[in-house]
N, CA, C and O of each residue as an XYZ file, in Angstrom:
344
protein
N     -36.535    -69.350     -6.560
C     -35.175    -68.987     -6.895
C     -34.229    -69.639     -5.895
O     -34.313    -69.542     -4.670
N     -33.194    -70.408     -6.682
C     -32.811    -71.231     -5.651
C     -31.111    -70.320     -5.326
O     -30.739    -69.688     -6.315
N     -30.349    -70.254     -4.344
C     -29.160    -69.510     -4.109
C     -27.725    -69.934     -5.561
O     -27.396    -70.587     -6.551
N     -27.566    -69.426     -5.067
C     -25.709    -70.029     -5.867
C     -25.023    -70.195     -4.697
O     -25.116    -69.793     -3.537
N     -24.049    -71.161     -5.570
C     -22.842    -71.453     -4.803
C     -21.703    -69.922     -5.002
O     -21.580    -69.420     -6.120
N     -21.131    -69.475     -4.063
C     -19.599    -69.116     -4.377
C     -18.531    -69.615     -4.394
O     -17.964    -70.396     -3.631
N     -18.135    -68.930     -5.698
C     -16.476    -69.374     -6.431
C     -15.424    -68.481     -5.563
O     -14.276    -68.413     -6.001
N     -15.641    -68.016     -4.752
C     -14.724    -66.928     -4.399
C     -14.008    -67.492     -3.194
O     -14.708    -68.054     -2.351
N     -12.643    -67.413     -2.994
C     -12.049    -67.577     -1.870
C     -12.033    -66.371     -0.541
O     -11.253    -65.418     -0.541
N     -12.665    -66.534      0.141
C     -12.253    -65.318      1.398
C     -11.156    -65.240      2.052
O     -10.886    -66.303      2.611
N     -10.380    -64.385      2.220
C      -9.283    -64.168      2.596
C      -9.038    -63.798      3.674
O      -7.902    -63.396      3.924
N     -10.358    -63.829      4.963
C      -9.641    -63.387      5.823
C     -10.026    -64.556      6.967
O     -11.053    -65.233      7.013
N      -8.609    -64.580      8.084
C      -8.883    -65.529      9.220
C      -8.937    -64.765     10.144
O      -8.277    -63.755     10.387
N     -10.073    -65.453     10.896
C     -10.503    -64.644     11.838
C      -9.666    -65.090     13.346
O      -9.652    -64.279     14.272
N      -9.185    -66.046     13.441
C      -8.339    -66.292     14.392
C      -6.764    -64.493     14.384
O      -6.166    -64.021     15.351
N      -6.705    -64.178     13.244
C      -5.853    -63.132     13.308
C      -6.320    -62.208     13.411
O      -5.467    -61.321     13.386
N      -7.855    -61.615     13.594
C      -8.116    -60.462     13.202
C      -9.225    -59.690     13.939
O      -9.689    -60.630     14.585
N      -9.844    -58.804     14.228
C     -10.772    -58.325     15.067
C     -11.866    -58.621     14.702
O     -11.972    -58.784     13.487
N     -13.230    -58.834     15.625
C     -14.367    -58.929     15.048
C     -15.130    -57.676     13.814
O     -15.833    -58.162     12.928
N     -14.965    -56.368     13.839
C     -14.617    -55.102     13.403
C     -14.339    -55.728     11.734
O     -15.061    -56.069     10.797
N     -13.009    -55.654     11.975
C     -12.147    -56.125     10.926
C     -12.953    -57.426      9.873
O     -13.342    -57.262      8.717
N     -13.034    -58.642     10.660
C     -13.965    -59.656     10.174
C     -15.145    -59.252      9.812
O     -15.185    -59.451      8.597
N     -16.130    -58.802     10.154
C     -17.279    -58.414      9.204
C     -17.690    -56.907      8.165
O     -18.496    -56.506      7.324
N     -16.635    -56.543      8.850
C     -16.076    -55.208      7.061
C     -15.536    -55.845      6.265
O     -15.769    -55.437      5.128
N     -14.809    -56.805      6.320
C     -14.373    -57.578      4.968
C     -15.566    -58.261      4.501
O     -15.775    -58.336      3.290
N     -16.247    -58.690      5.219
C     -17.386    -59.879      5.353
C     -18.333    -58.707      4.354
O     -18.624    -59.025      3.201
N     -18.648    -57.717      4.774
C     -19.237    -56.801      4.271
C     -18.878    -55.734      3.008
O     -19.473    -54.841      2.404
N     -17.338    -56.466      2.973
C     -16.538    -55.502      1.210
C     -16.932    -56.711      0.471
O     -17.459    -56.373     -0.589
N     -16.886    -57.936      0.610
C     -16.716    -59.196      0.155
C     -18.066    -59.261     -0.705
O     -18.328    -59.162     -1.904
N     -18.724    -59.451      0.347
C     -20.405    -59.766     -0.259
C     -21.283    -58.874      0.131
O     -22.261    -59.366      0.693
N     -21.270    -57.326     -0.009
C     -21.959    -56.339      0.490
C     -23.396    -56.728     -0.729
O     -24.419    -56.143     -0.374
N     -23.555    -57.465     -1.850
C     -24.560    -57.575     -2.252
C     -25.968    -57.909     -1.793
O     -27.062    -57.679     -2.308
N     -25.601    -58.545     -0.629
C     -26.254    -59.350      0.380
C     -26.298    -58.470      1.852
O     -25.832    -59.143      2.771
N     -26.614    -57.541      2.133
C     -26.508    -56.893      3.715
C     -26.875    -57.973      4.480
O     -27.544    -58.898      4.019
N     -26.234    -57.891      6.354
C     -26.568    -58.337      6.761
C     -26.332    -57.898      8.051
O     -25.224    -57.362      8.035
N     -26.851    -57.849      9.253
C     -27.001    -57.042     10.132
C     -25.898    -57.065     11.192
O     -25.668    -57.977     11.986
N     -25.270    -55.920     11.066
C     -23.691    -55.996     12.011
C     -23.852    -55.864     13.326
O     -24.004    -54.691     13.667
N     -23.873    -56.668     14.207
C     -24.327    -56.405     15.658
C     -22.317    -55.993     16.406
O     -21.256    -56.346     15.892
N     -22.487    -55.352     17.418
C     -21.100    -55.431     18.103
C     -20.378    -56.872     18.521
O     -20.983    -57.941     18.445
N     -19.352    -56.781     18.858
C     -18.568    -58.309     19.094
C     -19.584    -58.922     20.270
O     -19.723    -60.144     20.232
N     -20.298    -58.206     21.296
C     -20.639    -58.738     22.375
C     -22.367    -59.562     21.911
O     -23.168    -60.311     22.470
N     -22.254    -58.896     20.654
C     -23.868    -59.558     20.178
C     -23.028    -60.348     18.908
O     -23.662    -60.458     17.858
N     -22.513    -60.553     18.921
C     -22.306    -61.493     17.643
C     -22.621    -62.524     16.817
O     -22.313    -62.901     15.686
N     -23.505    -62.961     17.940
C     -24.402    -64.159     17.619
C     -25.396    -63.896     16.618
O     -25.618    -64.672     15.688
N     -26.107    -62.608     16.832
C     -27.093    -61.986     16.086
C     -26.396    -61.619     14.366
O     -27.019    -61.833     13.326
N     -24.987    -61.033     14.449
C     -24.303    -60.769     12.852
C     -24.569    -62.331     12.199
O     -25.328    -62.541     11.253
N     -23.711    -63.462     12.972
C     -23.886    -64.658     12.638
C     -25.097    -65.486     12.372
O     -25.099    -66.479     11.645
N     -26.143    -64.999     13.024
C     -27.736    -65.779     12.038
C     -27.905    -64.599     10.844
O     -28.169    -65.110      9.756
N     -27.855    -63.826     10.830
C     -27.980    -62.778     10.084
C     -27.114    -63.474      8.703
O     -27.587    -63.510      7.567
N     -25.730    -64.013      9.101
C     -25.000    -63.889      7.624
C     -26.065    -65.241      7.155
O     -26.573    -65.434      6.051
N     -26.144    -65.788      7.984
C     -26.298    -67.425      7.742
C     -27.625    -67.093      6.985
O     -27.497    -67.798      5.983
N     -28.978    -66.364      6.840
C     -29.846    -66.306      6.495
C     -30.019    -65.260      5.201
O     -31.038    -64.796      4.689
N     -28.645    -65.085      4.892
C     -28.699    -64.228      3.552
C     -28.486    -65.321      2.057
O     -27.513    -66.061      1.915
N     -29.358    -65.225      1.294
C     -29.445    -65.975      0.025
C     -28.351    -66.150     -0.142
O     -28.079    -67.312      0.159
N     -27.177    -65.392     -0.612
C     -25.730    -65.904     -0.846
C     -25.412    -67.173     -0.303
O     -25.084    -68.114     -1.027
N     -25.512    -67.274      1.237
C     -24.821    -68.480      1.663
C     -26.147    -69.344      2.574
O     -26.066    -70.150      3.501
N     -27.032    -68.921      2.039
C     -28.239    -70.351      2.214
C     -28.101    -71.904      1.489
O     -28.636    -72.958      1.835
N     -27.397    -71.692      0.621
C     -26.588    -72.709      0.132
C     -25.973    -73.738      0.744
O     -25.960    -74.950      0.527
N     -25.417    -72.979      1.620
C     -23.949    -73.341      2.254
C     -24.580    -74.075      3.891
O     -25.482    -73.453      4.452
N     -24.197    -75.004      4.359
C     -24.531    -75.482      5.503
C     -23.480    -74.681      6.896
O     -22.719    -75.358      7.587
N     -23.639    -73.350      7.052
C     -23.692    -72.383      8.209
C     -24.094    -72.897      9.340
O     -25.309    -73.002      9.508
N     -23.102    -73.378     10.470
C     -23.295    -73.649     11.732
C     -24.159    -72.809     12.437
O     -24.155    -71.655     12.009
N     -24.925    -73.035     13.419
C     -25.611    -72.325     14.392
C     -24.537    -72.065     15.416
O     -23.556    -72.731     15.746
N     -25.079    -70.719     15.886
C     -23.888    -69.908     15.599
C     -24.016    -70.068     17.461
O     -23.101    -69.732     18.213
N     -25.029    -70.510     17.818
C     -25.517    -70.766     19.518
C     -24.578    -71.986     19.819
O     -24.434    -72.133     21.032
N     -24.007    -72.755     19.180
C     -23.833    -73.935     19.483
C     -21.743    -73.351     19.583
O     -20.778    -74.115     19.569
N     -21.736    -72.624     19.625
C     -20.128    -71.941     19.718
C     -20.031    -70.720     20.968
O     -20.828    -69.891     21.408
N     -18.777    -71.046     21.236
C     -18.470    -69.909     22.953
C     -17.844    -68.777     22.431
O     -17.569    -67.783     23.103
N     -17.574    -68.938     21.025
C     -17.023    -67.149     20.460
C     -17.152    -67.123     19.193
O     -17.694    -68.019     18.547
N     -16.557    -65.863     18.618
C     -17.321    -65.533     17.214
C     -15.874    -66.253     16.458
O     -15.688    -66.014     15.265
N     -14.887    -67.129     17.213
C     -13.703    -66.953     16.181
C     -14.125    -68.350     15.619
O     -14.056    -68.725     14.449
N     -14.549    -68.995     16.640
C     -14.441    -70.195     16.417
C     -15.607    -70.274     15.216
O     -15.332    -70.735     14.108
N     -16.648    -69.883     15.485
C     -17.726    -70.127     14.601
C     -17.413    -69.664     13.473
O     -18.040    -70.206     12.563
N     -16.337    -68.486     12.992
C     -16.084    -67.628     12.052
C     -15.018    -68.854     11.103
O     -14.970    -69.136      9.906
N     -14.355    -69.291     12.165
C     -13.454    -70.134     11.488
C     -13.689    -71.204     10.514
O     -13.183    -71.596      9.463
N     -14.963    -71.615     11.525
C     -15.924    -72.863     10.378
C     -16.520    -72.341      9.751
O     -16.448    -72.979      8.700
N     -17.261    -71.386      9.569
C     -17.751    -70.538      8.651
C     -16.818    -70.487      7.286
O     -17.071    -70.980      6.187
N     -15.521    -69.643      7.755
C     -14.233    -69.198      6.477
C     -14.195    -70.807      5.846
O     -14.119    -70.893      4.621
N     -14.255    -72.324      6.806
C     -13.983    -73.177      6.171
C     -14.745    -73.751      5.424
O     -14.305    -74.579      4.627
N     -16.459    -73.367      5.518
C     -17.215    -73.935      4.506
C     -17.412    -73.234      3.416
O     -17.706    -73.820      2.374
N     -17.308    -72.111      3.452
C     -17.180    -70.923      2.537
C     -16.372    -71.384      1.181
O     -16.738    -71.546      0.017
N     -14.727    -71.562      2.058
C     -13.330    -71.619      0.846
C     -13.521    -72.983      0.646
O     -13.415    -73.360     -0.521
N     -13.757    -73.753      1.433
C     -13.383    -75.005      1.022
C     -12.327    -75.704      2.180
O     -11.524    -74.849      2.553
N     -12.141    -76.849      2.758
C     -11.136    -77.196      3.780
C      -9.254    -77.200      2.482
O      -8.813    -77.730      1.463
N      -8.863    -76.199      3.566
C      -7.329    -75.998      2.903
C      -5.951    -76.711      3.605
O      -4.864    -76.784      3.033
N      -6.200    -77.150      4.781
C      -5.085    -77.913      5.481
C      -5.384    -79.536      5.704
O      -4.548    -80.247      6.260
């Protein structure tokens, strides 16, 4: 069984918003898919976690080690997700 792509735009930037905030949406969004919510200070762990859920196995998901915070990685994340918008 191979993944799907998503049609869906995500709406939230994580440069504006709390880590909290970012993966409860992350988690209203695509709760079809759980994936393991670690605190902001483990974040690394939410981030292999999303990356290894069928939904977005698809999707080429940065390693999430290779980033110094969750915004930045979140950011490229939101951008492979939606699509590049600027």
């Amino acid at each position: 069984m191979t993944a799907r792509k998503i049609n869906q735009f995500f709406p939230v930037l994580p440069n504006f918003t709390s880590w909290e905030d970012y993966t409860g949406q992350l988690a209203m969004y695509y709760g079809q898919e759980p994936f393991a919510m670690a605190s902001e200070d483990n974040w690394q762990e939410t981030a292999a976690s999303i990356a290894s859920t069928p939904t977005f196995s698809s999707y080429a998901i940065p390693d999430a080690t290779s980033y110094s915070s969750w915004q930045e990685w979140a950011d490229d994340f939101t951008t492979i997700v939606n699509g590049k918008t600027r």
